[in-house]
C-alpha positions, -999 to 999 in steps of 0.1 A, spaced: 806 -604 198 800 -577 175 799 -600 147 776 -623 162 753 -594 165 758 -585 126 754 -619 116 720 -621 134 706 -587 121 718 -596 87 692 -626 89 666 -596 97 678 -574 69 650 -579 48 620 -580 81 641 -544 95 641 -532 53 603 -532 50 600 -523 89 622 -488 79 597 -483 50 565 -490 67 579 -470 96 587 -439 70 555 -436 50 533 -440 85 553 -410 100 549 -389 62 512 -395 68 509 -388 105 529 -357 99 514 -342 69 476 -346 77 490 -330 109 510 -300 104 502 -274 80 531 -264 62 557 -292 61 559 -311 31 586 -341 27 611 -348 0 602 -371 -33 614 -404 -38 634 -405 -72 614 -428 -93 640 -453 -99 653 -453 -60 645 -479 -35 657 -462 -5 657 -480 31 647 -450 53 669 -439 84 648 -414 91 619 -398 79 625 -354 65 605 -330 65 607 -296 48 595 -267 70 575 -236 58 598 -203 69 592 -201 107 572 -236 119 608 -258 121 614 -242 158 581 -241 172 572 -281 156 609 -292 171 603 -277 203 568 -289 206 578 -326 198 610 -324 219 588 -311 249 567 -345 244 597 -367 244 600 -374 202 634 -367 195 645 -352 166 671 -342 148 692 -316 121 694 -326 85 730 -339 96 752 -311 100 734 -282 75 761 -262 74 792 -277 85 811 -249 79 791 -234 111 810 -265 133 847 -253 144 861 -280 136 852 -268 97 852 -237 101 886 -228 89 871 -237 56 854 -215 41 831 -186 50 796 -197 61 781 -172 47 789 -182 10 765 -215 14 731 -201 16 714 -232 7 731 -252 33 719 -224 60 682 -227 46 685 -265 50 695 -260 86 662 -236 94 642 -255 77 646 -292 74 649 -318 105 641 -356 104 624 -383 131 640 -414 128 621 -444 106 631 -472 132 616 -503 127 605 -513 159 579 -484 158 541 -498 168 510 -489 164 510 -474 199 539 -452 193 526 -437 158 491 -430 181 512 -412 205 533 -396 180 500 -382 161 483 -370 196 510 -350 197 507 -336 169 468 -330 168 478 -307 199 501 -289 180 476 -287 153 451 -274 180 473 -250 192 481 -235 161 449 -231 147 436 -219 178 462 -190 175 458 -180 141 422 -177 148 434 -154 176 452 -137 153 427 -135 125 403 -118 155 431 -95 170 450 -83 135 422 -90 111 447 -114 91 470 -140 88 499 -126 67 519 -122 92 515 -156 116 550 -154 130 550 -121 136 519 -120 155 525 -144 174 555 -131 183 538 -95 188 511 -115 217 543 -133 235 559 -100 241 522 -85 253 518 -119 276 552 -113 289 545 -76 295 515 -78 316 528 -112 335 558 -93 346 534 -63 362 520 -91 384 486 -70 378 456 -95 392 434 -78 366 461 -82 340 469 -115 346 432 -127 349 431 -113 310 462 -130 300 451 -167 312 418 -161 292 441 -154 265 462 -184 269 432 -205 276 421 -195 241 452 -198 224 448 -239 240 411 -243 240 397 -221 211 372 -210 240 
């Protein structure tokens, strides 16, 4: 049976091939226009690659909050393969984990969405709604940020600095409080 089933795809090689590619340079676009911040990896000139999966390369900090935001609307994702193996314990025996830097940085800041090539129209329109929310969102809170700290060195940081507030005054259960914090969070969403 599984032969049968190779012998049939092999037939499609060539149709699933330029499906991969198509499916890979749609996603690159979606993605970049979308997300400030990411950037993906060259093609060597010479390479004719049949995409898996489609990598991006994270600024310092936006690999969590993209991941989460795309897992939350049902696009998977997933780790550069294993980053750092050494951190599995079936590796870890090894060598120390701390003597591969690079590999570590790879893990916080690289994770790929696979290039399939049944992907349709439909799905790359869902898949760049989502990420004109997140886009939305983000801008929306830097201009919070830009109005609140009076700049955006520190976007991370700030926005860590109004979760802990939000958290704060939602855990008083103050009605005056609270009323404050969902105009906050309606801005953060809405710009308004």
């Amino acid at each position: 049976l599984q032969g049968a089933i190779g012998i049939e795809q092999l037939r499609k090689l060539d149709e699933i091939e330029a499906n991969r590619k198509v499916s890979k340079q749609t996603l690159e676009r979606i993605f970049t226009d979308n997300v400030e911040g990411l950037r993906v990896p060259k093609t060597l000139d010479k390479a004719d690659p049949c995409w898996f999966g489609t990598p991006f390369i994270c600024d310092e900090g936006l690999k969590p909050r993209l991941v989460q935001h795309l897992e939350d609307n049902k696009i998977q994702t997933r780790n550069y393969f294993a980053g750092n193996i050494l951190m599995h314990p079936g590796y870890s025996f090894l060598d120390d984990v701390r003597d591969y830097p690079e590999a570590n940085k790879v893990l916080d800041t690289v994770f790929f969405i696979g290039a399939a090539p049944h992907y349709t129209q439909p799905v790359f329109d869902y898949i760049e709604s989502v990420l004109k929310k997140f886009k939305k969102v983000y801008e929306n809170a830097k201009k919070l940020m830009d109005i609140s700290f009076g700049n955006l060195d520190n976007v991370d940081e700030n926005l860590q600095i109004i979760n802990n507030k939000l958290i704060q005054k939602q855990n008083r259960h103050d009605p005056i409080e609270m009323l404050s914090v969902q105009h906050l969070e309606a801005f953060i969403v809405t710009g308004k």
